[in-house]
BAKOL-50748 format. One record per residue (C-alpha): x, y, z; chain. Coordinates in Angstrom, 2 decimals. Layout:
<pts>
px, py, pz, chaine
X, Y, Z, A
...
</pts>
This chain:
<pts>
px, py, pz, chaine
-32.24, 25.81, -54.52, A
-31.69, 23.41, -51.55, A
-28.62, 24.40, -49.56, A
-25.96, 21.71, -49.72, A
-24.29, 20.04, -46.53, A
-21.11, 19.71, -46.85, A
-18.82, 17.43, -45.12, A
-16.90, 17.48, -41.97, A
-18.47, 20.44, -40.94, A
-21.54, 19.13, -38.72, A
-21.45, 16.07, -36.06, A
-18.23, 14.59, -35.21, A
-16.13, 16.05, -37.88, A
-16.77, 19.62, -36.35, A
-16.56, 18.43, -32.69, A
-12.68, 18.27, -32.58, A
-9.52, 20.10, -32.88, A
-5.81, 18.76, -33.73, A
-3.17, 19.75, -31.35, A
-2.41, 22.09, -34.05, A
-5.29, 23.67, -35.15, A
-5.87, 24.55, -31.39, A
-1.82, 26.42, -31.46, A
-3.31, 28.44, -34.48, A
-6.61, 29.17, -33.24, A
-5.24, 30.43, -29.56, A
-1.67, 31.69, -31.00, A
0.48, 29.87, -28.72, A
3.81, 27.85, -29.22, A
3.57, 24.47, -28.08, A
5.50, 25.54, -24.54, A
2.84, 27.67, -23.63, A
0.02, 25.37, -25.36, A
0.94, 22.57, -22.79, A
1.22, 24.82, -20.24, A
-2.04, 26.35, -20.05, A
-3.52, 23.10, -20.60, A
-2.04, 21.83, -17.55, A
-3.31, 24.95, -15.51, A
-6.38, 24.59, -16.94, A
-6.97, 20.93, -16.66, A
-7.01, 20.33, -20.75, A
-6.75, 17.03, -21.50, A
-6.56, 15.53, -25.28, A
-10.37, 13.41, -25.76, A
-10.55, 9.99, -27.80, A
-13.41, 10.39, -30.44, A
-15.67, 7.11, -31.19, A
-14.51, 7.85, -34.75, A
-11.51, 9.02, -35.25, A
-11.32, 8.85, -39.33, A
-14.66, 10.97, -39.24, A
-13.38, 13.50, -36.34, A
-10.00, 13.92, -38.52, A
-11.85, 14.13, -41.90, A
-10.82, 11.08, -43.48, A
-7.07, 10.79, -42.44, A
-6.01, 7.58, -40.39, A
-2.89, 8.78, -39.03, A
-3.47, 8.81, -34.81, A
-3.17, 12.54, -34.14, A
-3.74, 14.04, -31.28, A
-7.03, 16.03, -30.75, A
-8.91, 18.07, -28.41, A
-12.49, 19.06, -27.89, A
-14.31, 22.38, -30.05, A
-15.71, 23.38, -26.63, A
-12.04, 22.99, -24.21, A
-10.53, 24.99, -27.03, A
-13.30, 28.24, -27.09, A
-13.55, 27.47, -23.27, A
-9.09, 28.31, -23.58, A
-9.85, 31.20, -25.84, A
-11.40, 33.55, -22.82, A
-9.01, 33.01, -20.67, A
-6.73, 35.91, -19.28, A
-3.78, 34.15, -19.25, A
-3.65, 33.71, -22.70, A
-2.72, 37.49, -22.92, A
0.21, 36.58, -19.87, A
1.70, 33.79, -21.61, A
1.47, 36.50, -25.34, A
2.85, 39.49, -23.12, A
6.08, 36.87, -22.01, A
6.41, 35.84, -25.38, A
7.30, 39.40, -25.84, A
9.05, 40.24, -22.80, A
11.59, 37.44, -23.59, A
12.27, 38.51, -26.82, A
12.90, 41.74, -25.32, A
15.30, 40.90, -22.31, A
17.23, 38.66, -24.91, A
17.92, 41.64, -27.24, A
19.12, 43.47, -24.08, A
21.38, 40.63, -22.65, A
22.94, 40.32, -26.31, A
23.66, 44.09, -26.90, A
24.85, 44.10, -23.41, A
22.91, 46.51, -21.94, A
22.65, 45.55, -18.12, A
20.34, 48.79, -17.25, A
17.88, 47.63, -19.68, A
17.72, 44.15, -19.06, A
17.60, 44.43, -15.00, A
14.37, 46.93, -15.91, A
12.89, 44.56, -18.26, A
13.39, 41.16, -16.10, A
11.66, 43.30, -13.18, A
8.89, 44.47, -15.43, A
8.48, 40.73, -16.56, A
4.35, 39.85, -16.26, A
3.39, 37.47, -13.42, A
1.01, 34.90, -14.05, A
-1.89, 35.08, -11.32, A
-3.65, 31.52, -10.60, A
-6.03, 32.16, -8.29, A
-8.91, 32.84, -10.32, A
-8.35, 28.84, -11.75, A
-8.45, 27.60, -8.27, A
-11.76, 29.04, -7.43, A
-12.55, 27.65, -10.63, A
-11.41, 23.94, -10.61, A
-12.16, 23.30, -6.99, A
-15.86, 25.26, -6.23, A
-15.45, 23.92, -2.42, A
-13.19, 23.20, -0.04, A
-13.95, 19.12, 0.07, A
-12.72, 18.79, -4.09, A
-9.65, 20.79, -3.40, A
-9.23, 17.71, -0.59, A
-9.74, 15.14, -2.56, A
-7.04, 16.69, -5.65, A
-4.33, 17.10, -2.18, A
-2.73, 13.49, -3.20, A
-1.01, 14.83, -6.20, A
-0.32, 17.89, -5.07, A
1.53, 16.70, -1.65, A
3.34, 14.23, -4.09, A
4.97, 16.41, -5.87, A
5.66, 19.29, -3.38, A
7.49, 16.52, -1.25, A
9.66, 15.68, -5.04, A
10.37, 19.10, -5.52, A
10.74, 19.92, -2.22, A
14.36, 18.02, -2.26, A
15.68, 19.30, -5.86, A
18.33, 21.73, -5.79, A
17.96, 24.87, -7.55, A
18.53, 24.91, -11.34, A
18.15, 26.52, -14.18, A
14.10, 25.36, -14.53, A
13.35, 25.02, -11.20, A
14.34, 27.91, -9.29, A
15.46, 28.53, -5.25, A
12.09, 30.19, -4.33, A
10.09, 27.27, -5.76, A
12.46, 24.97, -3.96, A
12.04, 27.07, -1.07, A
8.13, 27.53, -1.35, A
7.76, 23.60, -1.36, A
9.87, 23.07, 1.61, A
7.75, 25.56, 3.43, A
4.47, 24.19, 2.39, A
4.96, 20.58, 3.04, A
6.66, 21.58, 6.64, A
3.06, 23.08, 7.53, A
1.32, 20.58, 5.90, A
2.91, 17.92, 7.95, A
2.00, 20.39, 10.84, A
-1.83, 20.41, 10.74, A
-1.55, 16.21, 10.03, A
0.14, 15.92, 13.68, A
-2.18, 18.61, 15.52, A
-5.24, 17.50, 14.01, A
-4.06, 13.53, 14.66, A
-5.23, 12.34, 11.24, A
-2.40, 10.14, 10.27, A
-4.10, 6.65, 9.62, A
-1.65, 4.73, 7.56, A
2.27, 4.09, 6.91, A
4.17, 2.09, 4.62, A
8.02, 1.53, 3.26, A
8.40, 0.75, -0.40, A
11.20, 1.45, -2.90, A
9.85, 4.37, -4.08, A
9.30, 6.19, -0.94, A
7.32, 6.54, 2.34, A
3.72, 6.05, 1.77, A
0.85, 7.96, 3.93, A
-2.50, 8.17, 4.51, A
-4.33, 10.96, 6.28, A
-8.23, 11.43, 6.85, A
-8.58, 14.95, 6.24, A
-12.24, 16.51, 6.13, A
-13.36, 12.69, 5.86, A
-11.45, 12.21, 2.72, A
-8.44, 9.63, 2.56, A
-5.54, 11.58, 1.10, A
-2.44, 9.80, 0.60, A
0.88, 10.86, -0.56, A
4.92, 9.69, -1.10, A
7.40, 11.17, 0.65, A
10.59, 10.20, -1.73, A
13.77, 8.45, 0.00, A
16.80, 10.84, -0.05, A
19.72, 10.04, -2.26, A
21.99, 12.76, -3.67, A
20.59, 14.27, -6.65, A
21.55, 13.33, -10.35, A
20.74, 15.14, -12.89, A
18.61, 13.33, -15.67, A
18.96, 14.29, -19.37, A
16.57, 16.50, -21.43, A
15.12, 13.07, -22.95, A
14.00, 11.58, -19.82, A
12.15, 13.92, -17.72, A
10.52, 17.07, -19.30, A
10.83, 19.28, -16.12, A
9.19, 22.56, -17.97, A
5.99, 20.18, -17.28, A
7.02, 19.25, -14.18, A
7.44, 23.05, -13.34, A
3.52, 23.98, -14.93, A
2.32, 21.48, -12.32, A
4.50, 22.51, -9.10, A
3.35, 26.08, -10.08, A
0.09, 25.08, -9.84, A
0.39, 23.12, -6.83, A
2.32, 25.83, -4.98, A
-1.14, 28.28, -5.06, A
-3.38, 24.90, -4.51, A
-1.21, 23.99, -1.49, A
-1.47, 27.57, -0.32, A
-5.21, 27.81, -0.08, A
-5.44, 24.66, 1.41, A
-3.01, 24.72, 3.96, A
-4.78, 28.38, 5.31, A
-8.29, 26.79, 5.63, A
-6.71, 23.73, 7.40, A
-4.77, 25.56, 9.67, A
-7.83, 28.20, 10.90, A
-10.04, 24.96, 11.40, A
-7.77, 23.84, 14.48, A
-7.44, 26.77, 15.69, A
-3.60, 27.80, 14.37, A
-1.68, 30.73, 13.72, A
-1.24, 30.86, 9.34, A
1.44, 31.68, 8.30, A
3.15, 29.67, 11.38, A
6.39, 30.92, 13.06, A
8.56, 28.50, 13.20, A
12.05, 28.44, 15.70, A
14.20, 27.21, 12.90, A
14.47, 28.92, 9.54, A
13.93, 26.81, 6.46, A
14.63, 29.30, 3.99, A
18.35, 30.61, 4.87, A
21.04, 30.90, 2.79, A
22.61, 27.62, 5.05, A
19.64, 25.05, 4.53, A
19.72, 26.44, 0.35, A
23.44, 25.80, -0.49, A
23.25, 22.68, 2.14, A
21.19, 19.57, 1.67, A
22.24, 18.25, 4.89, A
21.64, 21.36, 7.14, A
18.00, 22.06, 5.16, A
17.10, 17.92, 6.26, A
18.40, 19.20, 9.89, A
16.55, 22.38, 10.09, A
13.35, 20.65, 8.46, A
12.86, 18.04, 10.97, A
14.00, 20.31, 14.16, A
10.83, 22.43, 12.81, A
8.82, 19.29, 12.60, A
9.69, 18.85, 16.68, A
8.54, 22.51, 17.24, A
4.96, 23.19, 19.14, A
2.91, 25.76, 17.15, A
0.75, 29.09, 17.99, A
-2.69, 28.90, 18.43, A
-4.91, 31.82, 17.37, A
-5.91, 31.63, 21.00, A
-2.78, 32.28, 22.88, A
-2.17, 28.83, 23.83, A
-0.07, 25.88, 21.88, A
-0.84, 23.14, 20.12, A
-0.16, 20.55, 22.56, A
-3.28, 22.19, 24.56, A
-5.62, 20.99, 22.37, A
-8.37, 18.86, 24.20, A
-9.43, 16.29, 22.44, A
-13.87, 15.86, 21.72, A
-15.78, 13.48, 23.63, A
-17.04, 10.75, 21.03, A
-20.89, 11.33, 20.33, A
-23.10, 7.67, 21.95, A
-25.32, 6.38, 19.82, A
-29.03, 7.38, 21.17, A
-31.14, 5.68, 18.63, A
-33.71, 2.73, 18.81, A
-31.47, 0.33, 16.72, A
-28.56, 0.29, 18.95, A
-27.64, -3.64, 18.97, A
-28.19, -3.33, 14.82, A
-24.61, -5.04, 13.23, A
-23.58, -1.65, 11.32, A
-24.35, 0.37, 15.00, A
-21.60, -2.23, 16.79, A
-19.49, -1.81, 13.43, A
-19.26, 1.90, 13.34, A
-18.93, 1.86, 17.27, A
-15.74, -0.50, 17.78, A
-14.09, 1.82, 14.29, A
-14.64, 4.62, 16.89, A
-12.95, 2.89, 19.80, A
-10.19, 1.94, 17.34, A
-9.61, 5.23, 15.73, A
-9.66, 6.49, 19.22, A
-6.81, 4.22, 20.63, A
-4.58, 4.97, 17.18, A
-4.82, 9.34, 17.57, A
-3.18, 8.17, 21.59, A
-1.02, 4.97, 20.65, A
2.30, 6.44, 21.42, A
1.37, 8.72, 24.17, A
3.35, 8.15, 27.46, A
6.21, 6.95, 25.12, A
10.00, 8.62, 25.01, A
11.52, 7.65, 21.63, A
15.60, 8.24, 21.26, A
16.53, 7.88, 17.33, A
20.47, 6.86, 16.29, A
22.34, 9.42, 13.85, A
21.66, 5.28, 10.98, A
17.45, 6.07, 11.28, A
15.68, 7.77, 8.62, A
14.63, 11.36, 11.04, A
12.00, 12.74, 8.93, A
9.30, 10.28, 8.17, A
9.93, 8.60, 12.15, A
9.35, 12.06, 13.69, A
6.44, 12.87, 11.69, A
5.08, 9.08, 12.30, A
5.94, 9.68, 16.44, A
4.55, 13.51, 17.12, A
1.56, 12.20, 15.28, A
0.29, 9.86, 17.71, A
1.35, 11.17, 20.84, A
4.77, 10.41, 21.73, A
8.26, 12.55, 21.86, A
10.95, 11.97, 20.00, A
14.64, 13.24, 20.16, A
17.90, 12.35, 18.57, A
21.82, 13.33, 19.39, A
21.88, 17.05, 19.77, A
25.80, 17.00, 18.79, A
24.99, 15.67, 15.30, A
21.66, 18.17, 14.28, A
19.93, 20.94, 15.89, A
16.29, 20.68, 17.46, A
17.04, 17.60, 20.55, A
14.54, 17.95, 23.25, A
16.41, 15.25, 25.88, A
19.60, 13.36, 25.74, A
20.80, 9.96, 24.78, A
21.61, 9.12, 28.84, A
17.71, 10.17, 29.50, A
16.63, 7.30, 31.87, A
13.19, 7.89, 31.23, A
13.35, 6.43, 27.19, A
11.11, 3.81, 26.54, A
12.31, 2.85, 22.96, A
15.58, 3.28, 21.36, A
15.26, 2.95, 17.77, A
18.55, 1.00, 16.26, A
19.25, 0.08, 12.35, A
22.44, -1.49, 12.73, A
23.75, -5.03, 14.07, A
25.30, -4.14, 17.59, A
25.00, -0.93, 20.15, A
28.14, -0.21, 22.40, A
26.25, 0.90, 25.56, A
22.67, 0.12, 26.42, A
20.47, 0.90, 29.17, A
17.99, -1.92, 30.65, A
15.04, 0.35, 31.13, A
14.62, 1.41, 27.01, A
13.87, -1.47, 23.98, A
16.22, -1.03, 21.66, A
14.03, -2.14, 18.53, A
14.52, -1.52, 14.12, A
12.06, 1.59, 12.72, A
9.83, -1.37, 11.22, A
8.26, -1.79, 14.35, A
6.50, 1.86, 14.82, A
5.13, 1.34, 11.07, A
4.24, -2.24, 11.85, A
2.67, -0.81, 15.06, A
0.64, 1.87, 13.60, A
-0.66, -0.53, 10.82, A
-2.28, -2.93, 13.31, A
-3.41, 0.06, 15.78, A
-1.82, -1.53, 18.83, A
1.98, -1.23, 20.24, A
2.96, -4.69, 19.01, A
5.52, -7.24, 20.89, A
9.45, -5.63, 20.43, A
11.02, -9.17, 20.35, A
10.43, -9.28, 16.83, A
12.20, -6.46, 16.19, A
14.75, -6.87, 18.45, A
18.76, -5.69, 17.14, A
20.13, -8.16, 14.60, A
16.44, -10.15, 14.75, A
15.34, -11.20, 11.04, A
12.22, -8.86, 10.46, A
9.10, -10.33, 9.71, A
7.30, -9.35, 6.65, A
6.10, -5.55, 6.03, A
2.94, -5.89, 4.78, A
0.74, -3.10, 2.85, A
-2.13, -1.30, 4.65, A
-3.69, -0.27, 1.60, A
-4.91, -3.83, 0.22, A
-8.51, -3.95, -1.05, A
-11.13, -6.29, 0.24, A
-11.81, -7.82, -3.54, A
-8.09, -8.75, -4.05, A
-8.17, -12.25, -5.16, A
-4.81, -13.20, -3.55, A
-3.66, -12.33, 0.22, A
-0.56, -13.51, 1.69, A
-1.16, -15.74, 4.23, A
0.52, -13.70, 6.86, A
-2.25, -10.77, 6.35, A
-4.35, -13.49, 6.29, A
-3.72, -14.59, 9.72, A
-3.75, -11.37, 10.82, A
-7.14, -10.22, 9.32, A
-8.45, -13.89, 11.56, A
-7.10, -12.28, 14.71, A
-3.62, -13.71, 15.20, A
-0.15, -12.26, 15.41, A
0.72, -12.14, 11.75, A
2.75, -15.18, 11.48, A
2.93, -18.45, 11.07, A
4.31, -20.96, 13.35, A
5.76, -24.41, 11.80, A
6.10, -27.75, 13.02, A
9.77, -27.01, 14.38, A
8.96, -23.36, 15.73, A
6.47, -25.02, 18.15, A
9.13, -27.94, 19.19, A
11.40, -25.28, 20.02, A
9.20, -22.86, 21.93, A
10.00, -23.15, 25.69, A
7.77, -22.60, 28.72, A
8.66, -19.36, 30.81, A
11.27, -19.87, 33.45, A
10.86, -17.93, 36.67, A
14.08, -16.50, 38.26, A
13.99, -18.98, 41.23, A
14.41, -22.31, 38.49, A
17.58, -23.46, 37.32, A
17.94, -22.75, 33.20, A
17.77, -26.20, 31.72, A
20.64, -26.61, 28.93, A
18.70, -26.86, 25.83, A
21.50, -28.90, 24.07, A
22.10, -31.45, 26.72, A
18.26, -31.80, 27.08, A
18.42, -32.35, 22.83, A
21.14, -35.63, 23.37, A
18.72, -36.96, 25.97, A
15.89, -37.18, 23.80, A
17.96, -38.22, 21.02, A
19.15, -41.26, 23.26, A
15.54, -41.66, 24.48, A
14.20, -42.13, 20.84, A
17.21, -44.70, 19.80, A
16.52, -46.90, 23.13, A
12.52, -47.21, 22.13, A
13.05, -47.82, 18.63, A
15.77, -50.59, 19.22, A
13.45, -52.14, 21.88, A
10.12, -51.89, 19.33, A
12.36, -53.61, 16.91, A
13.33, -56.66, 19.05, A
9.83, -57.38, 20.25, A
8.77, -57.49, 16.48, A
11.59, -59.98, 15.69, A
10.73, -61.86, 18.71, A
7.08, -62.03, 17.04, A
8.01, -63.02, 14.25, A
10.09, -66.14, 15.39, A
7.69, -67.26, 17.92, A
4.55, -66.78, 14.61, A
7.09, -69.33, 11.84, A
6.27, -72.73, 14.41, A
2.60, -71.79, 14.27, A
2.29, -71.71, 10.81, A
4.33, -74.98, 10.63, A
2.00, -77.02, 12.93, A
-1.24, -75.61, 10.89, A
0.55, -76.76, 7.31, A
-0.28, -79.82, 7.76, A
-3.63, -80.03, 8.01, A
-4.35, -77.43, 5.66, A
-5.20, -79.59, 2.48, A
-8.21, -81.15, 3.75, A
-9.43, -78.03, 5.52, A
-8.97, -76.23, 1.48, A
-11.15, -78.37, -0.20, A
-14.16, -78.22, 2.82, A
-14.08, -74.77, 2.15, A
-13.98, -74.43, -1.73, A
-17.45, -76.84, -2.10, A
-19.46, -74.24, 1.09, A
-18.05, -71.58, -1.43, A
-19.89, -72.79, -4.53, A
-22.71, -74.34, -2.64, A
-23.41, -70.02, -1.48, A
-22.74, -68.54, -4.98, A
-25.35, -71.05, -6.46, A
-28.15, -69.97, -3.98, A
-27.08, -66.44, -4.44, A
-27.87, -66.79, -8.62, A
-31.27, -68.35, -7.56, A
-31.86, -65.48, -5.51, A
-31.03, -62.89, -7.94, A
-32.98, -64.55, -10.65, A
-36.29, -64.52, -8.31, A
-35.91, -60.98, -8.12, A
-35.87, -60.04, -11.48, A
-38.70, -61.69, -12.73, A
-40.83, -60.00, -9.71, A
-39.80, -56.76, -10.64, A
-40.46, -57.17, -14.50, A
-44.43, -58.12, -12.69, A
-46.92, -55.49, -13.08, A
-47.39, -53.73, -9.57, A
-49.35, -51.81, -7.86, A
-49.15, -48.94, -5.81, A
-45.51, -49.48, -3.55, A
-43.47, -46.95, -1.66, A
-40.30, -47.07, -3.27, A
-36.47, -45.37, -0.93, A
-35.11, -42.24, -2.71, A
-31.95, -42.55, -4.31, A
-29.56, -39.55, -3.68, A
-28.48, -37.66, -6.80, A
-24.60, -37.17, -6.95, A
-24.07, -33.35, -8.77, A
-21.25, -34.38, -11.25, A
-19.06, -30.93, -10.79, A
-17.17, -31.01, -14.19, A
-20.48, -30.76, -16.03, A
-22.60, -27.99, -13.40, A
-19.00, -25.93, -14.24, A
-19.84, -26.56, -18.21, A
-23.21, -25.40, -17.82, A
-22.41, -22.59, -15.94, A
-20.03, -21.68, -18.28, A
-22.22, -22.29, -21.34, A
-24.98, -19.68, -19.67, A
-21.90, -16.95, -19.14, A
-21.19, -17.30, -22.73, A
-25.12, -16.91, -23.86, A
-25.38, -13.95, -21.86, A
-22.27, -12.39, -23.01, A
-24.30, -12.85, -27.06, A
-27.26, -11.06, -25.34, A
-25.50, -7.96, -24.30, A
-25.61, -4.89, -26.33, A
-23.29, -3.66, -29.43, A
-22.28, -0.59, -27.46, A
-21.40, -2.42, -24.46, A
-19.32, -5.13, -25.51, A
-16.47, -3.43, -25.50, A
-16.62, -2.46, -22.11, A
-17.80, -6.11, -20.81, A
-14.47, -7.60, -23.06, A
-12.25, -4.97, -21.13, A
-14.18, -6.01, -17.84, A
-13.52, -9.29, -18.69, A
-10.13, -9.31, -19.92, A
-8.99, -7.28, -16.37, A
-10.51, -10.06, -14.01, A
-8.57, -12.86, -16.15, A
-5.51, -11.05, -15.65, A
-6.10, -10.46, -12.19, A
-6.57, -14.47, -11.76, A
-3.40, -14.97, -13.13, A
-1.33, -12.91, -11.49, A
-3.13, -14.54, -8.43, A
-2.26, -18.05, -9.38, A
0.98, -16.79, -10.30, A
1.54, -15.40, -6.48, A
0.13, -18.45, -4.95, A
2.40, -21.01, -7.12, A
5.48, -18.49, -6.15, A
4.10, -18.54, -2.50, A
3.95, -22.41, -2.46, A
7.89, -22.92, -4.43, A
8.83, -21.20, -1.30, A
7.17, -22.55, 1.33, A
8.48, -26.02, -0.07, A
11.96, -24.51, 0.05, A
11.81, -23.26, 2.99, A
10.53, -27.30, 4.70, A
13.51, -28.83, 2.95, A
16.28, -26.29, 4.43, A
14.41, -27.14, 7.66, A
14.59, -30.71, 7.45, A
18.00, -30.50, 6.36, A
19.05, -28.48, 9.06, A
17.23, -30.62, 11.67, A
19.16, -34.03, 9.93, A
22.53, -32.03, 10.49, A
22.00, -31.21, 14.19, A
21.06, -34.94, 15.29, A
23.99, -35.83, 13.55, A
25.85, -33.20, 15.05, A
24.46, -34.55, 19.08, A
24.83, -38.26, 18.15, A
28.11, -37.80, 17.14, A
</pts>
């Protein structure tokens, strides 16, 4: 007898697991389900079929893999997460027949989960562990200014604050801080780390509120940070022993005291004064010792190739950005965001201080005379000092965007900023604003109207007497009136004197009309002759004649309907199974169009706003003069 296949149980119907069959099959509750999934890196898998893979039923349910599931099944921490199950049941039974003994023995005895075994086992090298840091430092940074609560606790708070301190350590020794930006959500950077681009959000910070149950799930949260406390770890040794520095570093203010805990204000204090700290080398020496390696010359036959000059001016450039604020003395007023302007200055050279009677960790004082830069986020300063710019924080992440210490009259006290544009555009975006645009040409990054450049004055030396710009306004004023009333008369005058001349030819005009009508039909009847002539030679056989080219005109409206009929014939000749992905393809670049068109038509509006409040300000102040 032939053995009978039976359905659902070979092929895609076997391949997959509901979110519930996988609780049964590894006894878990759901808390610890999503849990080791998350330190595991489970994710749920979309099946091509998914009535076959959830044999026959069309509800959407959630499903996982056959293999991910077996792959779960030999893990060790399946017995951890069993053993707490226990251990909880356990300390609760103690806390409720208030037995203190038993539940202080219990809670001490409670099984620790150990993680280090899935690191080696996500991340086989160093380089993948890099390129996962984004996340990681993302969250750290979140977590890193939560107070302690009931789900996340004071030494995960604690371990955070620590980790992303030395984190932003190594960045500054090591000088690979390559991009800044401000945005709602936080402070964006970019490091190169290991030659891998790792970029992470440093959140603004606002007292804390606490969000219901509803909104944010922070059990998950918590699975992640645990996870990214022993990822953080591992990395943060190897980066520190490959410059050299003393792990775990010593730092001269204490992050984790009892002060900086119940305190938000003193941890911030402590944090940064750590951030303006020197660090141990495992030499002896200090981190501001550090000499910096010569860049390698290219030796090879194609030295003038493009790509050779290409990677050789990046060099120069990357070069300039690791010194840009070296030589520099920045003071910071108690209105500046500290943290992210510390880490930004200490990372590319310069030193950086703030009032040492508001938070701990000042290097130099306010009435320092050797300050270059002052930086200033409010409309007036009492006291200033003529050797220091007193400029808004814009301008260091302006600065550090275009690689070069940009002009500080634009960001002058009180000036209107000019825009803050993102570092981290792509080359195939289909819309650019046309300040970056400008500035990817080679200019300053903005634009100069019609009015700017009528304004702009010549420099005046010291020795010249300051013209007064509205006096020298009336005299042009009066200057333009006198020509125009003088270009009027002399077309008046023209006029006049033109009326008698056309009066003395009126008269003999008739005579003169008719002369000219008969030469008229006299030309056009020789013309018709002509024409006729020509015809009847061409209709002639002839022989062989060297005939002029005639240029063909490309009609555009119907090379874009061809164009567009051979798009659509190739879109019928591709395959079943890739359809889908060329609609999806397709259907991304359309909406990226729009939202392009949609920018530029935004872009224009205001542009055409911004002409008429010119114009109408430039009506009001002649107005204003001739009046």
């Amino acid at each position: 007898m032939v053995k009978r296949n039976h359905q659902y149980k070979s092929g895609e119907g076997a391949q997959y697991f509901t979110r519930k069959a996988a609780m049964k099959k590894l006894q878990l509750s759901m808390r610890d389900f999503r849990q080791l999934c998350i330190l595991k890196g489970i994710y749920p898998r979309e099946p091509k079929n998914r009535a076959r893979a959830q044999h026959g039923s069309r509800d959407i349910k959630i499903l996982y893999h056959k293999k991910d599931i077996t792959f779960l099944l030999h893990e060790p921490i399946v017995w951890t997460l069993r053993d707490r199950k226990i251990y909880n049941r356990r300390i609760a039974e103690a806390f409720y027949k208030k037995n203190r003994k038993l539940h202080d023995i219990r809670k001490h005895n409670y099984p620790e989960m150990k993680l280090d075994h899935i690191i080696k086992e996500r991340f086989p090298t160093f380089i993948d562990a890099i390129k996962e840091l984004d996340d990681c430092m993302t969250l750290l940074f979140l977590f890193s200014s939560f107070p302690a609560t009931k789900v996340i606790t004071r030494d995960l708070t604690k371990m955070c604050r620590r980790l992303t301190v030395e984190f932003m350590h190594y960045v500054i020794v090591a000088q690979a801080l390559r991009k800044v930006f401000i945005s709602i959500k936080g402070y964006y950077f970019q490091a190169e780390i290991k030659g891998q681009t790792v970029t992470w959000i440093v959140p603004h910070y606002f007292p804390h509120q606490s969000h219901r149950g509803e909104m944010v799930d922070f059990n998950i949260m918590r699975s992640f940070a645990d996870f990214f406390v022993v990822m953080a770890g591992f990395i943060n040794f190897r980066l520190y022993h490959s410059v050299n520095l003393v792990y775990p570093p010593q730092f001269s203010h204490t992050l984790d005291s009892d002060e900086t805990i119940d305190s938000e204000d003193a941890f911030i204090s402590e944090r940064i004064a750590a951030l303006n700290t020197e660090l141990l080398r495992s030499d002896g020496g200090t981190a501001a010792d550090t000499e910096e390696p010569e860049p390698l010359e290219w030796t090879g036959e194609n030295e003038d190739l493009p790509h050779v000059n290409q990677i050789r001016e990046e060099a120069q450039s990357l070069k300039k950005l690791k010194t840009l604020f070296k030589g520099l003395k920045f003071f910071l007023n108690r209105e500046v965001p500290r943290e992210p302007l510390v880490f930004i200055i200490r990372s590319f050279g310069g030193k950086v201080s703030w009032d040492r009677t508001m938070y701990v960790g000042a290097t130099f004082d306010e009435s320092d005379e050797t300050i270059t830069h002052q930086i200033v986020d409010r409309p007036s300063v009492g006291k200033q000092y003529i050797s220091r710019d007193y400029i808004q924080p814009q301008w260091l992440f302006d600065s550090v965007n275009q690689r070069k210490l940009l002009p500080t009259n634009k960001y002058f006290i009180g000036a209107v900023l000019p825009p803050h544009l993102s570092p981290f555009n792509r080359d195939d975006v289909l819309y650019l604003p046309p300040e970056e645009l400008s500035l990817k040409q080679g200019g300053d990054g903005e634009e100069e109207n019609d009015f700017e450049r009528e304004d702009r004055h010549d420099h005046i030396s010291d020795d010249e007497e300051v013209p007064d710009p509205v006096k020298e306004q009336q005299e042009q004023v009066k200057l333009d009136y006198a020509l125009l009333k003088a270009f009027n008369d002399e077309k008046t005058d023209d006029l006049n004197s033109g009326k008698d001349v056309e009066d003395a030819e009126a008269e003999g005009g008739e005579t003169g009309e008719e002369e000219a009508a008969k030469e008229q039909k006299e030309k056009s009847d020789s013309k018709t002759e002509q024409k006729k002539q020509g015809k009847k030679k061409a209709d002639a056989p002839k022989g062989m004649a060297v005939v002029s080219g005639k240029l063909y005109k490309e009609n555009p409206s119907e090379q874009k309907k061809l164009t567009k009929q051979e798009e659509a014939l190739r879109a019928k000749m591709i395959k079943s199974k890739h359809r889908k992905l060329y609609h999806l393809m397709m259907e991304k670049q359309k909406k990226a169009e729009k939202e392009a068109n949609l920018l530029t038509m935004k872009r224009s509006k205001i542009e055409k706003q911004k002409k008429r409040e010119q114009v109408v300000k430039r009506k009001e102040q002649r107005k204003e003069i001739l009046t």
